[in-house]
TINULO-861429 format. One record per residue (C-alpha): x, y, z; chain. Coordinates in steps of 0.001 Angstrom, whole numbers, plus 524288, in hexadecimal, padded with zeros to 5 digits. Example, Ala and Ser with C-alpha at 12.3 -4.5 7.8 and 13.67 -1.06 7.14 Angstrom:
! TINULO-861429
+-------+-------+-------+-------+
!     u !     v !     w ! chain !
+-------+-------+-------+-------+
! 8300C ! 7EE6C ! 81E78 !     A !
! 83566 ! 7FBDC ! 81BE4 !     A !
+-------+-------+-------+-------+
//
This chain:
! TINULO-861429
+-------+-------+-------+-------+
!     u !     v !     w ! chain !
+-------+-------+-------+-------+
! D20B7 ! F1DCC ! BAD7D !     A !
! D121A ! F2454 ! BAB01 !     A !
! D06BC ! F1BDD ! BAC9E !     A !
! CFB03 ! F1D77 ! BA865 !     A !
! CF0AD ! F146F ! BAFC8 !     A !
! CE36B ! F1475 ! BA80B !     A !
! CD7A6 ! F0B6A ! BAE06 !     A !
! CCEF9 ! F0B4D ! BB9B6 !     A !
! CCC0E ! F094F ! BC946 !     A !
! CD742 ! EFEC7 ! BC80D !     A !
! CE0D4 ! F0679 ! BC4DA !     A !
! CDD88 ! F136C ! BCDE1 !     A !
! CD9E9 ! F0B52 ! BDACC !     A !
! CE595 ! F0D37 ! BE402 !     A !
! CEB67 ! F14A3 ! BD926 !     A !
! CF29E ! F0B39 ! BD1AE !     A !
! CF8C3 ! F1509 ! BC826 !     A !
! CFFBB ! F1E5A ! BD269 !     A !
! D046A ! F12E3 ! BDC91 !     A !
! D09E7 ! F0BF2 ! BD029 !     A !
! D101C ! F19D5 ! BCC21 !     A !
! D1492 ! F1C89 ! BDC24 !     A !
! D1A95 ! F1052 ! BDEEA !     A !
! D21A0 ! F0E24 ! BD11A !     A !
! D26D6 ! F1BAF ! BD200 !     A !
! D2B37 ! F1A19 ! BE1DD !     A !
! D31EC ! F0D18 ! BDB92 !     A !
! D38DD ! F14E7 ! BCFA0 !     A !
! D318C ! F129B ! BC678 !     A !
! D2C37 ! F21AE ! BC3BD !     A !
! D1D00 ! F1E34 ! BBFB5 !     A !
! D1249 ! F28E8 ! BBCC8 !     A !
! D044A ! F2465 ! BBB58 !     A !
! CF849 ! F2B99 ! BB7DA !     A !
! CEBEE ! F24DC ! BB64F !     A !
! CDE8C ! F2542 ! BAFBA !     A !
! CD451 ! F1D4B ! BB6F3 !     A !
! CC5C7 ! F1D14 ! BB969 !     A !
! CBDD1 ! F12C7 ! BC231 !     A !
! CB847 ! F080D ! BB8A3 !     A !
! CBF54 ! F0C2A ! BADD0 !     A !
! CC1C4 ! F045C ! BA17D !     A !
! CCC6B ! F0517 ! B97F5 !     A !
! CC0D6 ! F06D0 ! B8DF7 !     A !
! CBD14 ! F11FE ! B94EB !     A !
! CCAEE ! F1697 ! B94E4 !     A !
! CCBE9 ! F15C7 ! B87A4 !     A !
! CC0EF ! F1CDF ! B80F5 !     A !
! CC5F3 ! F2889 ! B797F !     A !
! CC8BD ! F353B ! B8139 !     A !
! CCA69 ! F2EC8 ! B8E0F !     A !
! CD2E2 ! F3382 ! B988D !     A !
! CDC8F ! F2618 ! B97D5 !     A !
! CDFA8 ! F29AA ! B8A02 !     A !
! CE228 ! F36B4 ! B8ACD !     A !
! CE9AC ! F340C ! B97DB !     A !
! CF1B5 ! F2935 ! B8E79 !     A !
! CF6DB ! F3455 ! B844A !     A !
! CFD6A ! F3BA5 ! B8E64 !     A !
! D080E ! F30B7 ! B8EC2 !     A !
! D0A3E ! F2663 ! B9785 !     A !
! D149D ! F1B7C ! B9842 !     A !
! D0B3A ! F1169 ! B9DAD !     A !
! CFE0D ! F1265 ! B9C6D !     A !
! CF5F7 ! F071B ! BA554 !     A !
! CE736 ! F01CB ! BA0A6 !     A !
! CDF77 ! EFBEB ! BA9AE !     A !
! CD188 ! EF7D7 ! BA769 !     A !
! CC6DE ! EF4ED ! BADA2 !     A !
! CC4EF ! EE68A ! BB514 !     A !
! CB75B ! EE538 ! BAC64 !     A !
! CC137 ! EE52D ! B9FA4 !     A !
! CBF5D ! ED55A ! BA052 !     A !
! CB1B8 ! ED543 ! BA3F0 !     A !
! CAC2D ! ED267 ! B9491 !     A !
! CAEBF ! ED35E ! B8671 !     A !
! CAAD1 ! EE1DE ! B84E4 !     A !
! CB320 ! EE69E ! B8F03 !     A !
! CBFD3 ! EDECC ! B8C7A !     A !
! CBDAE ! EE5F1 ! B7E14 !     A !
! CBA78 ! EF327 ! B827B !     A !
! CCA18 ! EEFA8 ! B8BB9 !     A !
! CCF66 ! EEBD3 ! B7FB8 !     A !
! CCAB0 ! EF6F9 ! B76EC !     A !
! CCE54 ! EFFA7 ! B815D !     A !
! CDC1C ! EFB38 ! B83CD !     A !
! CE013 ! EFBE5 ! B76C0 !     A !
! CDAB6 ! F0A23 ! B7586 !     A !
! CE2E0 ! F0E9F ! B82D3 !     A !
! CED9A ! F0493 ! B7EEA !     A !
! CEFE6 ! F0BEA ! B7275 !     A !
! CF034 ! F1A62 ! B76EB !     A !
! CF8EA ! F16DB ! B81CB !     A !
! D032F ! F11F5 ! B77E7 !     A !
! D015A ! F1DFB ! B6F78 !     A !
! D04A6 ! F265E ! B7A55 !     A !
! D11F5 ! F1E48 ! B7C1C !     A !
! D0D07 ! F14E4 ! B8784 !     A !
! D0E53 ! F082B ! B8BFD !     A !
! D001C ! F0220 ! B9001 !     A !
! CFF31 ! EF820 ! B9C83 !     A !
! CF287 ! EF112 ! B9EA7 !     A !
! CEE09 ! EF1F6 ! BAEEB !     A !
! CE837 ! EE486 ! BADAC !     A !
! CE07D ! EE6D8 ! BBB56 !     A !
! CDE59 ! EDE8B ! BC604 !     A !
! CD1C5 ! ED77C ! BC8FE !     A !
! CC649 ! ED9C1 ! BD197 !     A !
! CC673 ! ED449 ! BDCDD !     A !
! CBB47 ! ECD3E ! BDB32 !     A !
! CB446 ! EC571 ! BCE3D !     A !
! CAFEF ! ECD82 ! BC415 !     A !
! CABD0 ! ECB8F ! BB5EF !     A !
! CAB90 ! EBB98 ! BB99A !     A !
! CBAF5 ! EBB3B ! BBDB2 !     A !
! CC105 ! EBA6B ! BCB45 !     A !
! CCCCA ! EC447 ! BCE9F !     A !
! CD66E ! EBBC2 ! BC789 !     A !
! CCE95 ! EB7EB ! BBD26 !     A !
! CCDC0 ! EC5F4 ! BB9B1 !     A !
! CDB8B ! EC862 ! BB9DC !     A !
! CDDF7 ! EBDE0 ! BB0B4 !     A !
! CD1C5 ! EC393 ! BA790 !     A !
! CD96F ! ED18C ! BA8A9 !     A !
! CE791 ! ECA30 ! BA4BE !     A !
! CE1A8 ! EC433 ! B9902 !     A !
! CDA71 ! ED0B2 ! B96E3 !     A !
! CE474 ! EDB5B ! B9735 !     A !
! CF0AD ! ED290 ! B92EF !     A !
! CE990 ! ECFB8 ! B8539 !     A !
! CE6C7 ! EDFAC ! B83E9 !     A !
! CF3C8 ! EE2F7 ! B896C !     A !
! CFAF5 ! ED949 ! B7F27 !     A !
! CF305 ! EE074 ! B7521 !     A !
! CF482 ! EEC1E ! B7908 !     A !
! D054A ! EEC8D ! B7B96 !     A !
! D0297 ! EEEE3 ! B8787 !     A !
! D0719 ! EEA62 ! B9655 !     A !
! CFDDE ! EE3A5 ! BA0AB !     A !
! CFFF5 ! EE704 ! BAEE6 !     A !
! CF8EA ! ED951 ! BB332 !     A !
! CF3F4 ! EDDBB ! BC1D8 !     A !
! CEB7F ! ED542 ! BBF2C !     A !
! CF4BB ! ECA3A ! BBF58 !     A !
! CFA85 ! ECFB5 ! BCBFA !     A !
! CED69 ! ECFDF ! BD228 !     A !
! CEA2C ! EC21E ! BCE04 !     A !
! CF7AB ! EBD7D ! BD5DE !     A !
! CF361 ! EC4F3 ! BE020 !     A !
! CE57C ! EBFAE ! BE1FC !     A !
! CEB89 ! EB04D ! BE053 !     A !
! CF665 ! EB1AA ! BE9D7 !     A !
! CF5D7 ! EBC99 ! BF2F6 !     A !
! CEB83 ! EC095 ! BFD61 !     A !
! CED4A ! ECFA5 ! BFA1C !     A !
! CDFC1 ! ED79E ! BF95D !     A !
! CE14C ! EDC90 ! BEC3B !     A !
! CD533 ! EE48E ! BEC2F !     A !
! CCDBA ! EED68 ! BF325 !     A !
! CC130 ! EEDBE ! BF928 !     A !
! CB880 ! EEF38 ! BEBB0 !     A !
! CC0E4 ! EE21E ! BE83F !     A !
! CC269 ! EE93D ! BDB4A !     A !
! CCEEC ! EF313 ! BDC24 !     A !
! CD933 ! EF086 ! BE0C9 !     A !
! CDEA3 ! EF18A ! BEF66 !     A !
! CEB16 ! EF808 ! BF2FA !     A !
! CF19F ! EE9F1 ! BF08D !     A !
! CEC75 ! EE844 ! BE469 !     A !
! CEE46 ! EF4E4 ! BDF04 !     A !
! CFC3B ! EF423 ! BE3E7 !     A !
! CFE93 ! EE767 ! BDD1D !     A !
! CF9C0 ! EEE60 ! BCE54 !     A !
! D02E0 ! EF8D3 ! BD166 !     A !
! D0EA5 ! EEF99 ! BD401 !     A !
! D0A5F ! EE85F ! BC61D !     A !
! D08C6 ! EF3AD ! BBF43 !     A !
! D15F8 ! EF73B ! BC3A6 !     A !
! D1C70 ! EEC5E ! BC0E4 !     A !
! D1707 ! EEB77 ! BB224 !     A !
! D19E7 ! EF8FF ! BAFF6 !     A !
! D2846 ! EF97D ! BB6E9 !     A !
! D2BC9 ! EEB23 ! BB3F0 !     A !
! D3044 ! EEB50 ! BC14C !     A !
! D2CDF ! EE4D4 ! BCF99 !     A !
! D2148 ! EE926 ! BD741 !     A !
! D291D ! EE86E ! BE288 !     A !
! D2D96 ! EF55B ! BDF1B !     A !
! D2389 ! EFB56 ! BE382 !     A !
! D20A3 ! F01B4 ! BF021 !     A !
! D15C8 ! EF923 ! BF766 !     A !
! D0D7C ! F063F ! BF6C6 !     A !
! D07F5 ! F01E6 ! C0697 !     A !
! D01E8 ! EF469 ! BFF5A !     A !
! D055D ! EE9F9 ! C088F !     A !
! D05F8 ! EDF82 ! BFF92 !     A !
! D0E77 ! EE74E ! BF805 !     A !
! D19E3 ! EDB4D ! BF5AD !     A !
! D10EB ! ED0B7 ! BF349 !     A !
! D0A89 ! ED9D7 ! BE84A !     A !
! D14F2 ! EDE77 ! BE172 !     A !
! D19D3 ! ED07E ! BE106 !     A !
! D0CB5 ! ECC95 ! BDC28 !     A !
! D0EF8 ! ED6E7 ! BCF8F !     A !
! D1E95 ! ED3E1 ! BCD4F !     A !
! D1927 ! EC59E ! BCC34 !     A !
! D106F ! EC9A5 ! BC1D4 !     A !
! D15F1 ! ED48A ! BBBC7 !     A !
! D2507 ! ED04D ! BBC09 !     A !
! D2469 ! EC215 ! BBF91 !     A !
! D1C62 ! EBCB9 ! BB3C1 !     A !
+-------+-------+-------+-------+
//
């Protein structure tokens, strides 16, 4: 399996795109991922002609990943400029013979754009499912995992900036991501030193596998 991750600071902090690519592949599940990431980024900026995401796209991938920016939801001209932007990734990824999944990201840790943690998650579901549908393509709903995890479990998800992820919370997107991609439990995994490592993967079979 080739990945392609496209998006931002969520996807490269604790290097979601290799430890998803380590620990499928130490599980037997042989996973190569390359990725194409810059700090702020939006899919819109991803997008425009030329750029480095769609010439990295034409090479061939099985999977390629999209994952905007957390500001996607914050008003009407960026939810368009999301929109207008998946469809233009959406569509070269399909000409070059892959299959698109949406990263529909986890929250800040904190409010932002007038919505708590979970209130964004649920903003990003409603958000991303409605492209996705659109679009043919797959959601990886971290978001959804997160949003269990802040409701019934004490684990720090983030790290100090409150804004990326911690080592448990990037952990708990890779085990998703796995799990959507692979159809197949988190528990898989190796715990990759995370010592929450059960509880998480639980949290993403529940979401991913369990309904």
């Amino acid at each position: 399996m080739r990945i392609l991750f496209i998006g931002n600071s969520a996807t490269y902090v604790h290097d979601i795109p290799e430890t998803l690519a380590r620990l499928a592949s130490e599980a037997g599940f042989p996973t190569e991922s390359v990725r194409v990431v810059k700090g702020g980024w939006r899919l819109s900026q991803h997008a425009e002609a030329g750029s480095r995401a769609l010439t990295e796209i034409e090479k061939g991938y099985d999977l390629v990943v999209l994952q905007d920016n957390g500001n996607c939801i914050e008003n009407d001209e960026r939810r368009a400029a999301s929109v207008a932007a998946s469809e233009i990734l959406c569509k070269a990824a399909r000409e070059s013979g892959a299959k698109v999944y949406f990263y529909v990201r986890p929250p800040y840790g904190y409010e932002a754009f007038g919505r708590s943690p979970v209130e964004q998650c649920r903003e990003f579901d409603r958000f991303f499912t409605e492209i996705a549908d659109r679009e043919s393509a797959v959601c990886a709903y971290v978001n959804r995992a997160f949003e269990y995890a802040i409701e019934n479990t004490d684990i720090r998800l983030w790290g100090d900036d409150n804004a990326h992820t911690s080592d448990e919370g990037a952990y708990l997107a890779v085990c998703v991501h796995f799990a959507t991609i692979y159809g197949k439990s988190a528990t898989l995994l190796g715990e990759n030193g995370v010592r929450e490592a059960k509880v998480l993967q639980e949290i993403a079979d529940r979401i991913v596998l369990g309904g």
